[in-house]
Backbone as CSV, one residue per row, in Angstrom:
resi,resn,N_x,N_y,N_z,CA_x,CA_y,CA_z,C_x,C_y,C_z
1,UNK,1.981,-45.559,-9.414,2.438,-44.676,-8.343,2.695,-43.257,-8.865
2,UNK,3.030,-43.312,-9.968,3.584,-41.824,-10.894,2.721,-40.912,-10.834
3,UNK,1.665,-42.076,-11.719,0.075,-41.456,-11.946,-0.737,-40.701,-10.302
4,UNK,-0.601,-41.750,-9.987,-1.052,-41.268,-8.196,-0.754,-39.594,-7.150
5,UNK,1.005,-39.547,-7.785,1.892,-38.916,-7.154,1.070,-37.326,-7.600
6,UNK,1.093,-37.746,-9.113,0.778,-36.464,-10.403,-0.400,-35.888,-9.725
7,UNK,-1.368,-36.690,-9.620,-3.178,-36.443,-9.033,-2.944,-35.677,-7.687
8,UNK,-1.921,-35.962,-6.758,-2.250,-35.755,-5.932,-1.013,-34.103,-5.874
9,UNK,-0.206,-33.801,-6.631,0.345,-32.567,-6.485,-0.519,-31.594,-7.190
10,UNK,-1.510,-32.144,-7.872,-1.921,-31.246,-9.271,-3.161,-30.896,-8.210
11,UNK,-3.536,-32.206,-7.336,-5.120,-31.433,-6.506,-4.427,-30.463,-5.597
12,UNK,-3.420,-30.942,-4.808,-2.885,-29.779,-3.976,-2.541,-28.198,-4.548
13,UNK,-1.797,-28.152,-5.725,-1.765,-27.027,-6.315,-3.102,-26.630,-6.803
14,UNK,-4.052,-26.770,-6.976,-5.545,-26.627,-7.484,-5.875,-25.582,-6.103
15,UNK,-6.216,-26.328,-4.798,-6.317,-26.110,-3.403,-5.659,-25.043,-3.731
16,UNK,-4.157,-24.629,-3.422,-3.190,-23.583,-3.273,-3.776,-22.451,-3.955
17,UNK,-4.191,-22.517,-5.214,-4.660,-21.868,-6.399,-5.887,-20.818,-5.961
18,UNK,-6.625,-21.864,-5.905,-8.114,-21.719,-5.058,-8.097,-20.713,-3.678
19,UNK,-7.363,-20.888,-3.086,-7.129,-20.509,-1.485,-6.935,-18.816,-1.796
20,UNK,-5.608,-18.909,-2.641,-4.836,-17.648,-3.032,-5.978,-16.245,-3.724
21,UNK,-6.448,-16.890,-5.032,-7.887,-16.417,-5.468,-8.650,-15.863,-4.506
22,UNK,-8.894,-16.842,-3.592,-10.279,-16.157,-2.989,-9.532,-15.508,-2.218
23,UNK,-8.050,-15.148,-1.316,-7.931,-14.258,-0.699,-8.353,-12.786,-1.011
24,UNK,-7.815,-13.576,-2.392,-7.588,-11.755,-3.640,-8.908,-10.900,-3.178
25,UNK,-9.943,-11.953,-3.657,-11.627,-12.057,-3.362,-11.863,-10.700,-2.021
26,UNK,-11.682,-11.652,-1.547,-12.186,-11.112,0.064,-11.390,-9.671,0.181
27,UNK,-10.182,-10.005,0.217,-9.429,-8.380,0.389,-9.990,-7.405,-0.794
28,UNK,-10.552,-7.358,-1.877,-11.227,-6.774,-2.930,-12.310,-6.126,-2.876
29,UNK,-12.853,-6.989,-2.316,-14.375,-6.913,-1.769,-14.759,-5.870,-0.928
30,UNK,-13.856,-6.266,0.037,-13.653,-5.669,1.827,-13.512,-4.278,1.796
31,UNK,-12.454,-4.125,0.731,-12.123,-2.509,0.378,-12.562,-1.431,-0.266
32,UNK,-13.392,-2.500,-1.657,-14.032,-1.672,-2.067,-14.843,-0.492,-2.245
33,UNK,-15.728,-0.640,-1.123,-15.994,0.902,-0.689,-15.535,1.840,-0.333
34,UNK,-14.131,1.437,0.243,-13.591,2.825,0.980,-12.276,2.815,-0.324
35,UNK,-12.481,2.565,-1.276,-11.394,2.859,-2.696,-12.355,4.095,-3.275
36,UNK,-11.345,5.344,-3.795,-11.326,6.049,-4.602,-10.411,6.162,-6.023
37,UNK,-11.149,6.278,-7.150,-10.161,7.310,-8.001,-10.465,8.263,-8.690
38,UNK,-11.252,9.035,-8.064,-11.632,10.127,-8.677,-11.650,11.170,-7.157
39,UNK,-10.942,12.459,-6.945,-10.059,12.805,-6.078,-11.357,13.479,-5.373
40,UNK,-12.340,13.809,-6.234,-13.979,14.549,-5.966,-14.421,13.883,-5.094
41,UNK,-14.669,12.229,-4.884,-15.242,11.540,-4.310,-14.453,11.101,-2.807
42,UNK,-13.302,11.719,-2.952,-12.562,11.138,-1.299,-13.290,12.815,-0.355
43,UNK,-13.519,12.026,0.666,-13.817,13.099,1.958,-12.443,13.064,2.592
44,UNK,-12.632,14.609,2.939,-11.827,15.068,3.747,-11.234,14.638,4.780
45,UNK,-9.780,14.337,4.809,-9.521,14.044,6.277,-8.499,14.788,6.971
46,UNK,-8.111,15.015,7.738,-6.638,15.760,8.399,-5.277,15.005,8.017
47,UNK,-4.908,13.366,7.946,-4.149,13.372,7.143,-3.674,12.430,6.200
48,UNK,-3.478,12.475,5.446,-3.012,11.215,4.377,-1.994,10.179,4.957
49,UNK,-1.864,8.938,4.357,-0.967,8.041,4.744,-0.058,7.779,3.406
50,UNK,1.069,8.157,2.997,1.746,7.442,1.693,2.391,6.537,2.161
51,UNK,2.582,5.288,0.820,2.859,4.023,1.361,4.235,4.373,0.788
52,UNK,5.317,3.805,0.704,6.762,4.192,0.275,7.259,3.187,-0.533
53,UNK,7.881,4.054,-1.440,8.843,2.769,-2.353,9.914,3.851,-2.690
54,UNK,10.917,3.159,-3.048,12.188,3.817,-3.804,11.897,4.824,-4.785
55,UNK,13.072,5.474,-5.412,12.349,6.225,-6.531,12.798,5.667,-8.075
56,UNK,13.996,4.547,-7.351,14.515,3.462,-8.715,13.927,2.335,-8.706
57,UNK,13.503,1.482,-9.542,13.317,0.135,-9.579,14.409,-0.616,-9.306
58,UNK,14.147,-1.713,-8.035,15.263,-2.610,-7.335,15.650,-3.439,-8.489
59,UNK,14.768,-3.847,-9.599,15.032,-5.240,-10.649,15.795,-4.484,-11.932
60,UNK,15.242,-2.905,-11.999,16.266,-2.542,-13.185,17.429,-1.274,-12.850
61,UNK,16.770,-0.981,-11.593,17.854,0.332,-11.654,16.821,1.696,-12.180
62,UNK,16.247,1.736,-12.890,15.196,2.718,-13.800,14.458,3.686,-13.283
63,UNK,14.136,4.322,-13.322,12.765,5.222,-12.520,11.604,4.171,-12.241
64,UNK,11.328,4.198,-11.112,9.886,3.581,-10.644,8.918,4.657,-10.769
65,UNK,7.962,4.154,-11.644,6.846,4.965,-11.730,6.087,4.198,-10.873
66,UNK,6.206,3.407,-10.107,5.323,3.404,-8.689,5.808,4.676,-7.803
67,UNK,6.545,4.996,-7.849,7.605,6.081,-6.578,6.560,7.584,-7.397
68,UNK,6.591,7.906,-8.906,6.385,8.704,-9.034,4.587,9.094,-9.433
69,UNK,3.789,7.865,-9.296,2.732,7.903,-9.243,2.021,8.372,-8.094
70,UNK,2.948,7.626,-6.944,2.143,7.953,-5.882,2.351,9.031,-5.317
71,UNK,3.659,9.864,-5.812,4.177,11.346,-5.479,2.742,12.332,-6.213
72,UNK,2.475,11.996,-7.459,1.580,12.544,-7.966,0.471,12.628,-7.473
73,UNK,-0.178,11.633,-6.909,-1.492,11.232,-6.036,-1.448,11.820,-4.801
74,UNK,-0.398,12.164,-3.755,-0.159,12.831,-2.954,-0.516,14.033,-3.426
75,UNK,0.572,15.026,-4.067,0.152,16.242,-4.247,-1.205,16.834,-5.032
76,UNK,-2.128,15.978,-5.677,-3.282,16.087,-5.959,-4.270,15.656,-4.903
77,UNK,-4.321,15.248,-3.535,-4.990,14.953,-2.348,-4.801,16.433,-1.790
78,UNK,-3.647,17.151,-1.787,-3.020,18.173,-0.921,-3.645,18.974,-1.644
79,UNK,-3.327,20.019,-2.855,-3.517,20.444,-3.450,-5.167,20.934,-3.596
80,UNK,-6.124,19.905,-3.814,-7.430,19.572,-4.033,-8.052,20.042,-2.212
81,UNK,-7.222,20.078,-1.604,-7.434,20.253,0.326,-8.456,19.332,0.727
82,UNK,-8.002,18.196,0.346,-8.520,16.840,0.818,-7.773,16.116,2.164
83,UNK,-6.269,16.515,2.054,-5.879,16.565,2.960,-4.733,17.480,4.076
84,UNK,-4.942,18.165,5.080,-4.162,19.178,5.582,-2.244,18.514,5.586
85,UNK,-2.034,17.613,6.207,-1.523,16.873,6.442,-0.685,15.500,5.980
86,UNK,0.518,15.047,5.855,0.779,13.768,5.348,1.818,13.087,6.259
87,UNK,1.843,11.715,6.582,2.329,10.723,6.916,3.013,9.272,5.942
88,UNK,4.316,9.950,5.879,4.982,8.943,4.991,5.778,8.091,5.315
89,UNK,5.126,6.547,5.440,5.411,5.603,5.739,6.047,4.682,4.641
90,UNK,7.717,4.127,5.355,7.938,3.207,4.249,9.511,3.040,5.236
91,UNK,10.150,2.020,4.449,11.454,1.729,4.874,13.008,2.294,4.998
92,UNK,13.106,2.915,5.944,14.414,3.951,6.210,15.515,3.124,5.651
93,UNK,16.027,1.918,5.522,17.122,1.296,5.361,16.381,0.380,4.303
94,UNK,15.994,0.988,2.946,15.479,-0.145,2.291,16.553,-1.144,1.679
95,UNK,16.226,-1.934,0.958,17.500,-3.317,0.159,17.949,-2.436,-1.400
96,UNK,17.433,-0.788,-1.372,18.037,-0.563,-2.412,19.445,0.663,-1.802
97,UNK,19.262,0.341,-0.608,20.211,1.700,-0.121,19.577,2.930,0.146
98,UNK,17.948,3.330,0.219,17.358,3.906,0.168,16.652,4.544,1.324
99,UNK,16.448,5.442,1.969,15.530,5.989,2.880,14.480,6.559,2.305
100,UNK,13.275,5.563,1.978,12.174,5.780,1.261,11.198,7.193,1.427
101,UNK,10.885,7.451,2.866,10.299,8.107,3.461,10.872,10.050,2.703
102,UNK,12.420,9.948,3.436,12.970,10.916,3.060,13.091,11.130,1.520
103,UNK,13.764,10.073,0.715,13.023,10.483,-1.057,12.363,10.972,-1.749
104,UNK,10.782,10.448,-0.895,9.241,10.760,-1.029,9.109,12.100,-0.239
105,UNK,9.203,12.571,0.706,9.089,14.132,1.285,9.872,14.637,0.295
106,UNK,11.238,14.638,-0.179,11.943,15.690,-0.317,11.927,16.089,-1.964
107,UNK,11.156,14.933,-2.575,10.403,14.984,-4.021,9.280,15.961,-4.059
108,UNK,8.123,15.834,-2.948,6.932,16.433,-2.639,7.530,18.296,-2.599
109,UNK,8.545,18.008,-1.457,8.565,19.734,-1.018,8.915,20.046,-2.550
110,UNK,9.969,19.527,-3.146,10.550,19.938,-4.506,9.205,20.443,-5.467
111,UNK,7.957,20.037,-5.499,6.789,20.317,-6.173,5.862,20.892,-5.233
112,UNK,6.358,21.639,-4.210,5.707,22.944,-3.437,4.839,22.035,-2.495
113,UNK,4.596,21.179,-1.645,4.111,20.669,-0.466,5.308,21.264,0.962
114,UNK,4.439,21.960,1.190,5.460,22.483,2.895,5.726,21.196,3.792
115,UNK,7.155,21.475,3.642,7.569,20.300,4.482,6.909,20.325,5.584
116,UNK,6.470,21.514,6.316,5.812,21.718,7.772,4.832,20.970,7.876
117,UNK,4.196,20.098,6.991,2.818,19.293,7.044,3.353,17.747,7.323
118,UNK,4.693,17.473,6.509,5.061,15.912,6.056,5.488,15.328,7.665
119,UNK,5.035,14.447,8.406,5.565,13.416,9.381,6.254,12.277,8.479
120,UNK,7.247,11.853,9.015,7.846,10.530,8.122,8.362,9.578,9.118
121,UNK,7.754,8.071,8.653,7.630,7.461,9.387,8.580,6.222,8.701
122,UNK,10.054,5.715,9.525,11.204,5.196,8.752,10.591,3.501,9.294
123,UNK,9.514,3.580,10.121,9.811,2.065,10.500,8.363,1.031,9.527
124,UNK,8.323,1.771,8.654,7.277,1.092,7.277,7.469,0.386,6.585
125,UNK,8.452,-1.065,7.541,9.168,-2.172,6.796,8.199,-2.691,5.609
126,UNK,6.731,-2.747,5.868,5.970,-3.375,5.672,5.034,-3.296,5.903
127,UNK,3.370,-3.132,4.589,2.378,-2.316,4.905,1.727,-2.461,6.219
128,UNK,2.072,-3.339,6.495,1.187,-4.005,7.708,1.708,-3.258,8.803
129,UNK,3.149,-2.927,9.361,4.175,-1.884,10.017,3.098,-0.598,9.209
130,UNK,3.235,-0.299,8.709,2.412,1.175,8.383,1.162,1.456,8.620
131,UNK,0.225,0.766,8.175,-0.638,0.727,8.984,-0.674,0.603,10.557
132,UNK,0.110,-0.289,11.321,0.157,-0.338,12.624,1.036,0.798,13.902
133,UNK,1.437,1.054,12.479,2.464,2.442,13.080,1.820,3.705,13.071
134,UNK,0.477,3.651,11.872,-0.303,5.307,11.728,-1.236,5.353,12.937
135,UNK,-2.028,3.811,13.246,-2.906,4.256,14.138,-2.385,4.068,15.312
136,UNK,-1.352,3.559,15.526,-0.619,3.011,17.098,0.301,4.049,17.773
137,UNK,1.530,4.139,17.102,2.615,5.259,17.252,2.023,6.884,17.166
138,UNK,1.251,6.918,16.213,1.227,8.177,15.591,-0.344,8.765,16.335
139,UNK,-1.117,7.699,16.751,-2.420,7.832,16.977,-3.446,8.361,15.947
140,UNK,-3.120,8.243,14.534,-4.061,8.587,13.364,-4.999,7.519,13.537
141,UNK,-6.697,7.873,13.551,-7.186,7.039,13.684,-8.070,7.272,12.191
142,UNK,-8.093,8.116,11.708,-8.788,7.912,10.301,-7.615,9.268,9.282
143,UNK,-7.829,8.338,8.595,-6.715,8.933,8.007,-7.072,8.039,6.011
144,UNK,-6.259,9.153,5.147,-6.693,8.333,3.599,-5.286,7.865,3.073
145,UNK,-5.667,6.092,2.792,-3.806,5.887,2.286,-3.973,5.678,0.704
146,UNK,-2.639,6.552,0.511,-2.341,7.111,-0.996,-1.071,5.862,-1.538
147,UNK,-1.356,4.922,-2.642,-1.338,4.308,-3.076,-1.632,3.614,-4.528
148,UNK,-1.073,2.541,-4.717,-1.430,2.028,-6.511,-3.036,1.204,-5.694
149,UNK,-4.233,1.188,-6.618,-5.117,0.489,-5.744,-5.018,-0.864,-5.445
150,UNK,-4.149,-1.835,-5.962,-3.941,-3.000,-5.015,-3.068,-2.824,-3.487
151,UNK,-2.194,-1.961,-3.684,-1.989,-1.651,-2.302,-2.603,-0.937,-1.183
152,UNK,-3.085,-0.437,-2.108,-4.677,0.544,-0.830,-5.434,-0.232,-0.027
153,UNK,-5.793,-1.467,-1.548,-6.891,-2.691,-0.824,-6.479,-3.491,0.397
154,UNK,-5.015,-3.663,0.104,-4.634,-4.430,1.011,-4.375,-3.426,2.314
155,UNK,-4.075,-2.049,2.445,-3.997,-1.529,3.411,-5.120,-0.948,4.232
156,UNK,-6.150,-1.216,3.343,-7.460,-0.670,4.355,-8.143,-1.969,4.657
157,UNK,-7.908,-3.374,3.921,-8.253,-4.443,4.732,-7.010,-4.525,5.873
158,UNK,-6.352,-4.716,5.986,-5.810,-4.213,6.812,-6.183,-3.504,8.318
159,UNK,-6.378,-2.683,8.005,-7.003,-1.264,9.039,-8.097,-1.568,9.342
160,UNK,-9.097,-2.319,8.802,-10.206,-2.949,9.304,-10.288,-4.124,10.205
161,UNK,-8.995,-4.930,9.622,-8.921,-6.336,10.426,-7.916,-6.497,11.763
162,UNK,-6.959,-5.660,11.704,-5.632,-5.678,12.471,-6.513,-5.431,13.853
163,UNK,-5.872,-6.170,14.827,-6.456,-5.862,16.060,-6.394,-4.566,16.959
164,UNK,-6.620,-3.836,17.410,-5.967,-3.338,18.519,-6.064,-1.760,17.595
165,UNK,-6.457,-1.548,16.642,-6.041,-0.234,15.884,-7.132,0.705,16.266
166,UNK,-8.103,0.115,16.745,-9.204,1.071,16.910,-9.715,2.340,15.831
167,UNK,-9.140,2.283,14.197,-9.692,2.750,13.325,-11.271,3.789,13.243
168,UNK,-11.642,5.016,13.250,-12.978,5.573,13.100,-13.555,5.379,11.632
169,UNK,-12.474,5.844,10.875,-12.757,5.908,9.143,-11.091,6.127,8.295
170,UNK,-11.281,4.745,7.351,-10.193,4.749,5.978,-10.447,4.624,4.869
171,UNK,-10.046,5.551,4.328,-10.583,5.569,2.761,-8.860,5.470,1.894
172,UNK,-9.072,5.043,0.639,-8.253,4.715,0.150,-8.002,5.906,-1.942
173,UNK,-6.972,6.202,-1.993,-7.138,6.976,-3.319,-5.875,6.509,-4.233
174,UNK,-6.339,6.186,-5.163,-5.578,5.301,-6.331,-4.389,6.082,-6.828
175,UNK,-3.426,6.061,-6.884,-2.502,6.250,-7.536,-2.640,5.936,-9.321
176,UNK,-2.099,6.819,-9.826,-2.177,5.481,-11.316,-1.184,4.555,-11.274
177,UNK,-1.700,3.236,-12.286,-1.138,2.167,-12.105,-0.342,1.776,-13.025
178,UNK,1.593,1.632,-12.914,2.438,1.538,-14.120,2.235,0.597,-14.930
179,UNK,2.581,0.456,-15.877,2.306,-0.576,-17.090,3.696,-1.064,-17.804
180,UNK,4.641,-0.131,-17.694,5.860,-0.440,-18.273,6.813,-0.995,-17.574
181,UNK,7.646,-1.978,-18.374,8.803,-2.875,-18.057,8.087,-4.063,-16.934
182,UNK,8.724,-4.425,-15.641,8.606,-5.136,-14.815,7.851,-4.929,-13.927
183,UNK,6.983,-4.151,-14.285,5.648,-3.783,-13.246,4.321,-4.797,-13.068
184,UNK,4.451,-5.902,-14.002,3.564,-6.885,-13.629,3.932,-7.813,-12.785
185,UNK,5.766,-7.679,-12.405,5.917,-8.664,-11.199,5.267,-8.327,-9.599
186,UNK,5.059,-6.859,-9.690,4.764,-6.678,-8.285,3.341,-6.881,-8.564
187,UNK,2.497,-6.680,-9.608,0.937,-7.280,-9.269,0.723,-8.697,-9.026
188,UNK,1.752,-9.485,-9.823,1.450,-10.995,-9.757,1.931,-11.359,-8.058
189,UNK,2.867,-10.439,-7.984,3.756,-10.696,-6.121,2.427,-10.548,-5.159
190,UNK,1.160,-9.201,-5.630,0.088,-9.276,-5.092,-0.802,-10.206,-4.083
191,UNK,-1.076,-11.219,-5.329,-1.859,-11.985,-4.761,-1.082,-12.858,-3.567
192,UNK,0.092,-13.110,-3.419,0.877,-13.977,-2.921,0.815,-13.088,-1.209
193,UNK,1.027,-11.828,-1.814,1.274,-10.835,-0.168,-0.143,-11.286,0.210
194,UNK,-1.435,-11.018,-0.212,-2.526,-11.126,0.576,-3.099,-12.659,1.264
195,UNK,-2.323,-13.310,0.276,-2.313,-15.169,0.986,-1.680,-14.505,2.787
196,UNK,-0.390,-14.381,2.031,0.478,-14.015,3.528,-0.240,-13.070,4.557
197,UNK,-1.146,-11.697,4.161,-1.533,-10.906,4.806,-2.945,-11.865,6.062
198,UNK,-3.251,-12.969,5.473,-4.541,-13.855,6.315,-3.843,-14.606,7.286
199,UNK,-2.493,-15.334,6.904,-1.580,-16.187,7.611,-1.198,-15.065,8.790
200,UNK,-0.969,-13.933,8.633,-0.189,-12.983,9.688,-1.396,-12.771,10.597
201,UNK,-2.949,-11.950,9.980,-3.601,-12.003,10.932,-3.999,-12.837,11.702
202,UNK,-3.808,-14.408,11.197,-4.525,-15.571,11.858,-3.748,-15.946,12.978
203,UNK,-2.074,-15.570,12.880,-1.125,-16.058,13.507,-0.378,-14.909,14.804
């Protein structure tokens, strides 16, 4: 019965394994074309989308160089006049005490982006809320989201699949991607969001 029990959690986790993978797959795939990282190769659009995070890490307290990568990637979209415009989406009441949105603008103006361009958008619980909030609320229908590139992928599959968004064109531009301390928990958290991201559209 032991033996039996073992076979049959080890095939189910196999399945689980399998499932998760190929989400990765498909959302990878899907995006690929409309991913940039080289700032030459993004076309022009009227306005950017930033995705939001804190500017501390929730697990250490520390500087998030996710917060300050994608500040960087912003003002090199702007800068480069790739894009007139920005839309910063992310969580007004985040779990670190944080109003993400406002952090991220008021970092940008601090490195010469006119606030007169920044829209900020507090209800970006969740990329999927951001995306549904740029083309719905805001009526951006093509627009480039500025991001680490696993979150791009997942936000322009996204924008392709979500119903009702009526999307023209999304292109996506890489942030660089941190390497230090606890930054491999949010890639490994990755694959797990895009399992979840198929369950949400299916459901």
């Amino acid at each position: 019965m032991k033996k039996i029990l073992f076979n049959l959690l080890s095939m189910c986790l196999g399945i689980v394994a399998l499932v998760v993978f190929a989400c990765n797959y498909v959302v990878k795939w899907d995006a690929s074309s409309s991913i940039h990282d080289d700032v030459n190769d993004v076309q022009h659009e009227t306005w950017g989308m930033l995705l939001g995070t804190a500017p501390q890490s929730r697990l250490t307290g520390k500087r998030n160089f996710f917060f300050k990568y994608r500040i960087d990637a912003a003002l090199e979209l702007y800068n480069a006049g790739k894009i007139d415009s920005l839309l910063i989406s992310g969580d007004e009441h985040s779990l670190d005490g944080v109003n993400e949105p406002v952090a991220m603008r008021d970092t940008l103006v601090k490195h010469g982006m006119p606030a007169s361009v920044i829209v900020l958008d507090g209800k970006g619980y969740r990329t999927q809320a951001s995306v549904y909030n740029t083309c719905t609320v805001y009526g951006i229908k093509s627009f480039i989201v500025i991001s680490q590139q696993f979150h791009n992928e997942r936000a322009v599959f996204l924008a392709h699949y979500m119903s009702g968004l009526d999307v023209v064109q999304v292109q996506g531009y890489n942030a660089q991607a941190p390497t230090n301390g606890f930054s491999f928990v949010t890639y490994a958290r990755e694959y797990f969001a895009r399992f979840k991201l198929f369950i949400d559209l299916l459901t």
